[in-house]
DOLUMPA-897968 format. One record per residue (C-alpha): residue in three letters; x, y, z. Coordinates in steps of 0.25 Angstrom, whole numbers, plus 5000, padded with zeros to 4 digits. Layout:
// DOLUMPA-897968
ALAXYZ;...
//
This chain:
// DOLUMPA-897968
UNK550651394606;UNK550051554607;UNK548951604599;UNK548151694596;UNK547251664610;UNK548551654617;UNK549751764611;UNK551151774617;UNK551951924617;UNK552651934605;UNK554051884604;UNK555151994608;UNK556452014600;UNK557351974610;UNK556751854619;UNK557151814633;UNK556951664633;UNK557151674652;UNK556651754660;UNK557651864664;UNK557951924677;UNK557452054680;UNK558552124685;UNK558452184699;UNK557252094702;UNK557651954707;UNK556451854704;UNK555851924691;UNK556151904678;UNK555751954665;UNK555151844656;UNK555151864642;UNK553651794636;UNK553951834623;UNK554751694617;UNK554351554613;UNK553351474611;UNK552451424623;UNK552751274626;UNK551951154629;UNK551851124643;UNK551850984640;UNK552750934629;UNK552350824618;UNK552950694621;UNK552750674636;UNK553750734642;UNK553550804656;UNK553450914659;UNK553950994671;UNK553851124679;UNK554951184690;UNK554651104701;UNK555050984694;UNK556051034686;UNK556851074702;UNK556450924705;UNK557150864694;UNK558450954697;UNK558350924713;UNK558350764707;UNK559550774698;UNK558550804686;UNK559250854672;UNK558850974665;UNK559050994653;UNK558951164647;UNK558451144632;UNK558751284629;UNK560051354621;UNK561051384630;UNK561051524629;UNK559851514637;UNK560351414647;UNK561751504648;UNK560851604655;UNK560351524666;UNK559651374667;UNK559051284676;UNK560151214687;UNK560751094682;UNK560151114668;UNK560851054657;UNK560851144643;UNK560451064632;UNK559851144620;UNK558551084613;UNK558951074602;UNK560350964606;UNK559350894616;UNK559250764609;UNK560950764606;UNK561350824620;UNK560450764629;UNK560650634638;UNK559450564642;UNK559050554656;UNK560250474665;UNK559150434676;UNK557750444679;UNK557550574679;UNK557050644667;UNK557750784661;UNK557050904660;UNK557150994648;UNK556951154648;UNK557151274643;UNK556751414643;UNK555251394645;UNK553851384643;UNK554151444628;UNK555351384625;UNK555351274615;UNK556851204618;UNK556351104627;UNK555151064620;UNK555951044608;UNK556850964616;UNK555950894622;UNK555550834607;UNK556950804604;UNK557050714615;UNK555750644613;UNK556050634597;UNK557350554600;UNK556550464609;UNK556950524622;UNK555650474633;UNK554850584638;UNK555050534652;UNK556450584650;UNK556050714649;UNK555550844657;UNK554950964652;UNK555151084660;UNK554451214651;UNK554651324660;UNK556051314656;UNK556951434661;UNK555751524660;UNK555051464672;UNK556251414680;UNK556751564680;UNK555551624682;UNK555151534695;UNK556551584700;UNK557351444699;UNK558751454698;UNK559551464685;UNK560951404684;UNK561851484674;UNK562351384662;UNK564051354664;UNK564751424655;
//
């Protein structure tokens, strides 16, 4: 939540929800602050929450990861081994963990609401919250720290 003590820059017309490339400057992108509304860093209901480090951990153990954004975001680029299910089918479209390992939900970052409204899904049809990770940086962070982005299938 911002207020008065802490104001964000106003909204642009036309948003970018990932940080672009800067073209003809490999490493730098241009990050739009502009969108979204600040999430928590810990979410209601328990579930964990997880930066980078253990988000590359899960992948190196077989970990599933689940992109909770639209796809045409995720068209343009997501983390390896993702799976792309939107937020708003997560209860219909998602299989609960196979093995011991919990799944890890993102989507475009620290502003975006997708996961967290996920995230309520899932506990609201009676998913546990060790089931469930929370990774907020999202797509903002990962591309921003130079982590690789696997383009979606098409």
């Amino acid at each position: 939540m911002t207020d008065a003590f802490m104001p964000r820059l106003p909204r642009r017309e036309t948003v970018d929800r990932v940080p672009r490339p800067v073209d003809g400057e490999p490493g730098r992108f241009s990050v739009d602050a502009t969108w979204g509304v600040i999430q928590p860093l810990h979410l209601p209901g328990g579930v964990v929450t997880v930066g980078e480090l253990e988000v590359i951990e899960h992948l190196r153990h077989g970990g599933r990861v689940v992109d909770c954004r639209h796809q045409e975001y995720v068209d343009e680029g997501t983390i390896p081994t993702a799976t792309a299910v939107p937020h708003e089918r997560i209860v219909a479209d998602l299989a609960p963990p196979d093995g011991p390992l919990p799944i890890v939900l993102f989507c475009n970052g620290p502003q975006c609401t997708a996961t967290p409204k996920a995230v309520a899904a899932l506990l609201d049809a009676g998913w546990s919250p060790a089931t469930l990770r929370y990774y907020r940086g999202g797509m903002h962070d990962w591309v921003t720290l130079g982590l690789p982005v696997a383009r979606a299938d098409g």
